[in-house]
NUDRENSE-913712 format. One record per residue (C-alpha): residue in three letters; x, y, z. Coordinates in steps of 0.02 Angstrom, whole numbers, padded with zeros to 5 digits, always signed. Layout:
N
AlaXYZ;...
END
This chain:
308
Unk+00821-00118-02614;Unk+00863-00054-02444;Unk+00716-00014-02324;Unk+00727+00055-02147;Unk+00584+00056-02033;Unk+00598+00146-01888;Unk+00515+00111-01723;Unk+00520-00043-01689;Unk+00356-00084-01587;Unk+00195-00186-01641;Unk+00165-00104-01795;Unk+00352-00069-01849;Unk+00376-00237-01832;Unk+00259-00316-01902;Unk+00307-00193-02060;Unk+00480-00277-02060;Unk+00401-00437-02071;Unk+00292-00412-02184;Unk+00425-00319-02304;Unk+00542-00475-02283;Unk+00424-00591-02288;Unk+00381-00547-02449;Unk+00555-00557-02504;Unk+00586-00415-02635;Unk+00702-00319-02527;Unk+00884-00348-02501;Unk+00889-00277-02315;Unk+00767-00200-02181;Unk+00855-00098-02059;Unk+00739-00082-01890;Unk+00776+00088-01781;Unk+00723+00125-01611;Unk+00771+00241-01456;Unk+00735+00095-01341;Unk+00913+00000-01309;Unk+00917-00168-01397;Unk+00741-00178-01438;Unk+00765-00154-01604;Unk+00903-00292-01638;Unk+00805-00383-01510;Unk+00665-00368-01638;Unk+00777-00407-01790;Unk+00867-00540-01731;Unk+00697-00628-01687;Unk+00638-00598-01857;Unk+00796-00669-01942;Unk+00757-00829-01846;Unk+00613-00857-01942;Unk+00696-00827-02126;Unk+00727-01007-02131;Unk+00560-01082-02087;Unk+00465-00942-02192;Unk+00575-00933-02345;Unk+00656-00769-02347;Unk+00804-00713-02388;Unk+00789-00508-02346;Unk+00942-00466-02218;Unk+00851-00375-02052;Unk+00977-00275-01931;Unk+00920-00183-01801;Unk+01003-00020-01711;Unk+00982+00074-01558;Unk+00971+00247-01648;Unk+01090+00252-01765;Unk+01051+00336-01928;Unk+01208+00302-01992;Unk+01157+00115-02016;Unk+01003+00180-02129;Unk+01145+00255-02245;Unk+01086+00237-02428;Unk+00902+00176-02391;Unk+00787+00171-02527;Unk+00620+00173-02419;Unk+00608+00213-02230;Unk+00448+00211-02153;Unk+00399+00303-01990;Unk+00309+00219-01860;Unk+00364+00301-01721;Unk+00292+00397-01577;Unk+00144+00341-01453;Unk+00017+00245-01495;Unk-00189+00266-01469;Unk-00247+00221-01298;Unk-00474+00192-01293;Unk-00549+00317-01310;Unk-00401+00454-01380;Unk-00414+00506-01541;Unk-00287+00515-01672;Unk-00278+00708-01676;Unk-00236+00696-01486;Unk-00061+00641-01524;Unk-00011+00774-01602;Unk+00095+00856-01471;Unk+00239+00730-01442;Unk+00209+00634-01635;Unk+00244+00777-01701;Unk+00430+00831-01635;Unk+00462+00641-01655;Unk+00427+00622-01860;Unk+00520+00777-01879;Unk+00683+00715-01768;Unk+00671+00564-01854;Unk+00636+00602-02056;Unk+00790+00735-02035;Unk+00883+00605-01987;Unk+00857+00477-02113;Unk+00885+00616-02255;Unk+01037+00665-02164;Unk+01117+00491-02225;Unk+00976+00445-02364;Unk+00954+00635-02466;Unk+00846+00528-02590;Unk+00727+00425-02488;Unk+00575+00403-02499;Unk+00454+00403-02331;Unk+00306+00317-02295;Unk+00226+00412-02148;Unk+00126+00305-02027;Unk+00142+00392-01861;Unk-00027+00485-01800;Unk-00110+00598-01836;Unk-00061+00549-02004;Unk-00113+00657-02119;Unk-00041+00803-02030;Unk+00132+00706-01984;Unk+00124+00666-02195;Unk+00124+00865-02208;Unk+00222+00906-02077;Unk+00361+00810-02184;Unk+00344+00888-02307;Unk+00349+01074-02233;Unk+00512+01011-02134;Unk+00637+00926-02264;Unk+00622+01005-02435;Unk+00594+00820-02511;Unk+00516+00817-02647;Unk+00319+00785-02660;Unk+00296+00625-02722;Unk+00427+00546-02610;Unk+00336+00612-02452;Unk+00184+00490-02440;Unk+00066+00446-02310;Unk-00026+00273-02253;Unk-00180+00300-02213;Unk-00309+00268-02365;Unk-00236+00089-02377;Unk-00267+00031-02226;Unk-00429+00113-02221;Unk-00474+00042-02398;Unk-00422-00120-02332;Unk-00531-00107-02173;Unk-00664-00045-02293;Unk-00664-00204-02411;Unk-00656-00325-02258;Unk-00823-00240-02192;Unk-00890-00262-02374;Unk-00843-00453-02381;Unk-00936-00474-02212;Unk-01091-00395-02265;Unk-01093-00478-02441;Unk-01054-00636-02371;Unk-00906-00645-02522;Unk-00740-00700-02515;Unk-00636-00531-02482;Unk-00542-00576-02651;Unk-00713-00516-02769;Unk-00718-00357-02677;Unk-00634-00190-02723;Unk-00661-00019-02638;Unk-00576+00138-02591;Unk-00584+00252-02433;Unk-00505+00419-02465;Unk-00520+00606-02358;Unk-00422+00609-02201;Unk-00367+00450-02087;Unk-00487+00505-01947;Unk-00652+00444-01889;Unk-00738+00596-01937;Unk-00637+00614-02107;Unk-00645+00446-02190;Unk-00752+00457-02358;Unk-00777+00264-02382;Unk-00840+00263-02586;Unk-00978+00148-02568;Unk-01080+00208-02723;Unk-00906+00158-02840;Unk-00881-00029-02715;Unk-00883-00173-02817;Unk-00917-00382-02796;Unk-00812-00439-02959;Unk-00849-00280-03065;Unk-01036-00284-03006;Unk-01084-00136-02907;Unk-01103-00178-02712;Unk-01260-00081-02714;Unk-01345-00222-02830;Unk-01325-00348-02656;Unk-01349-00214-02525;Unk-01465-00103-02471;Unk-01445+00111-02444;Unk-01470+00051-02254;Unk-01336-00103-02257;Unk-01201+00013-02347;Unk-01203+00157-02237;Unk-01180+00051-02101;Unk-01022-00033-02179;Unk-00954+00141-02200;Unk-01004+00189-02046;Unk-00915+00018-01959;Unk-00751+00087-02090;Unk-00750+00251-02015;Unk-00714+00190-01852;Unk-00619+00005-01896;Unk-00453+00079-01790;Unk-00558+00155-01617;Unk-00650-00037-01618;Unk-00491-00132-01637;Unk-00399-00001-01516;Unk-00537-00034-01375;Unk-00523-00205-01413;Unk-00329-00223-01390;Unk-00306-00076-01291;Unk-00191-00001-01406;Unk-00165+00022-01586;Unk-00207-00102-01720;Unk-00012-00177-01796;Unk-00072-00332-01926;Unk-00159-00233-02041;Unk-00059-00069-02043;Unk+00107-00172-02084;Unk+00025-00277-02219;Unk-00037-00092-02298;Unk+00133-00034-02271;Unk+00219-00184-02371;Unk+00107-00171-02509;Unk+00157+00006-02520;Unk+00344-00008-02523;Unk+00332-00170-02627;Unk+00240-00068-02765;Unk+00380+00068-02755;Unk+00512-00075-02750;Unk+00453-00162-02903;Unk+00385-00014-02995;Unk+00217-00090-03022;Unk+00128+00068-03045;Unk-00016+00023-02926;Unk-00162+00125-02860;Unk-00168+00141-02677;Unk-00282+00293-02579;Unk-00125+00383-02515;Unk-00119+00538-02412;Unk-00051+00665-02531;Unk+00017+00840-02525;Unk-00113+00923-02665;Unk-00087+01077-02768;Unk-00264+01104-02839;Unk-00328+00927-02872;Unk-00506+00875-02808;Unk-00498+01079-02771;Unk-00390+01061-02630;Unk-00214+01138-02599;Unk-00083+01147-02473;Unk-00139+00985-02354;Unk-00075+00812-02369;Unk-00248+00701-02392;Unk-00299+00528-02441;Unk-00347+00516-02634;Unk-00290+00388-02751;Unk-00115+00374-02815;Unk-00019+00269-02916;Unk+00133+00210-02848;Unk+00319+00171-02934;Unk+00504+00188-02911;Unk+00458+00344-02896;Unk+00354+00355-02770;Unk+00199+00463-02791;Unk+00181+00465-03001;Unk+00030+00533-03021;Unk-00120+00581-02925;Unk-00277+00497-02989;Unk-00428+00620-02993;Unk-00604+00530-03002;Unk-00776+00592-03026;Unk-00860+00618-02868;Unk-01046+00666-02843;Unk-01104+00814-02758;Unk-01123+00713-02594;Unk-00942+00620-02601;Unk-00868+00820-02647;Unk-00948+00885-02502;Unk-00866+00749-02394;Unk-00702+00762-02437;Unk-00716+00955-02432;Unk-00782+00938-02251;Unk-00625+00809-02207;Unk-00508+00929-02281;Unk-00556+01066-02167;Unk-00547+00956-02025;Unk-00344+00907-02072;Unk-00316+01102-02078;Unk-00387+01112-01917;Unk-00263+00973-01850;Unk-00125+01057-01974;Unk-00130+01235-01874;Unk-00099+01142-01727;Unk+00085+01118-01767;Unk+00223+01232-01746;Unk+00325+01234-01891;
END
């Protein structure tokens, strides 16, 4: 499998890694505007294949599609990162002519790719694609719900005091700190319900803490978070790569499902050579509905910012 990531900053890079570190594809090609920085950044990386036991071929190229020729996978990362105290929705402006420049290029040389979307605001950039290429739906997919899921479960693990590895949970609605519908009613410790080891009080603060995981680490760093959004990335792709059929909350373009149409939002998918193969629809309560109705809104709001 052939895999192109481009933008090749903190968190495109530390997708490449990721991707190659876990050694199921054959090459990573790394793109950016910036002259040499991306074979700066793949060259580096390739210096490490011996001592972490990969075999994955990463080349980088100063914007040139034509090296992402027949890629399975490309993932967008590019355009300007969060700053403290910007929101995601703020970006809009100059992310937005970026993802479109650069997903018409990729299908330019790779008509049957499928995209990842992680550039912000991301749900909108995830429909954006989708309104600008004419790929089709399930190979236009966005990151945000497994990130946030992961963020979600970490908080969890803190607050149980449990090794992250007995705890499952899902965030879906919009990647936003207003949007995020962390499911704490359905969170589990190994198949028990989190609500039998934590109070009403504790949980709603996890989910609270969830909702803004990427403004704490962003005025903590002083930019955007990169570890965690390339490890949710990698999972992602490896689950297309190996057609493992796994769940991840995925920002989705939906045609009536959770009674929602034309918006790209985070609800759980399952994920395959395919790239989106179904959309899973859960039972919500009235509560968890109203939620994700309310986040919904808010992504149209953000949507009818963009000229299309």
């Amino acid at each position: 499998m052939k895999v192109t990531v481009v933008g090749a900053g903190a968190v495109g890079a530390s997708c490449a890694e990721y991707i190659a570190i876990k050694d199921f594809a054959s090459e990573v090609v790394i793109l950016d505007i910036k002259e040499g920085f991306a074979e700066g950044k793949a060259m580096d990386l390739m210096q490490t294949a011996s001592l972490n036991g990969f075999d994955t071929k990463i080349v980088g190229s100063t914007n040139d599609y034509s090296k992402t020729a027949g890629s399975d996978v490309a993932v967008i990362t590019s355009g300007i990162p969060r700053k403290p105290g910007m929101t995601r929705e703020e970006l809009i402006g100059i992310n937005a002519g970026i993802v479109k420049s650069v997903s018409q290029g990729l299908i330019k040389h790779s008509p049957n790719v499928t995209i990842i979307v992680v550039s912000n605001p991301m749900d909108t950039m995830t429909y954006l694609v989708h309104k600008t290429t004419g790929l089709p739906k399930n190979k236009i997919i966005g990151m945000g719900g497994a990130l946030d899921s992961a963020r979600f479960k970490y908080r969890l693990a803190e607050a149980l005091g449990a090794p992250i590895s007995d705890v499952d949970g899902m965030v879906i609605g919009g990647h936003s700190d207003k949007g995020m519908v962390p499911l704490t009613r359905l969170a589990a410790r190994n198949s028990v319900k989190v609500s039998e080891f934590l109070s009403e009080e504790r949980l709603e603060q996890v989910a609270a803490d969830t909702k803004v995981g990427g403004a704490t680490l962003t005025g903590l760093l002083g930019t955007s978070a990169w570890y965690a959004p390339g490890a949710a990335v990698s999972e992602m792709v490896k689950a297309i790569a190996l057609d493992s059929k796994k769940i991840f909350p995925c920002s989705a373009l939906l045609e009536g499902e959770y009674g929602l149409n034309g918006l790209s939002i985070g609800v759980p998918v399952v994920l395959g050579k395919d790239g989106i193969e179904k959309i899973v629809e859960i039972e919500l309560d009235a509560a968890e509905k109203a939620k994700l109705t309310e986040s919904a809104e808010g992504v149209k709001k953000t949507n009818g910012l963009l000229e299309l």
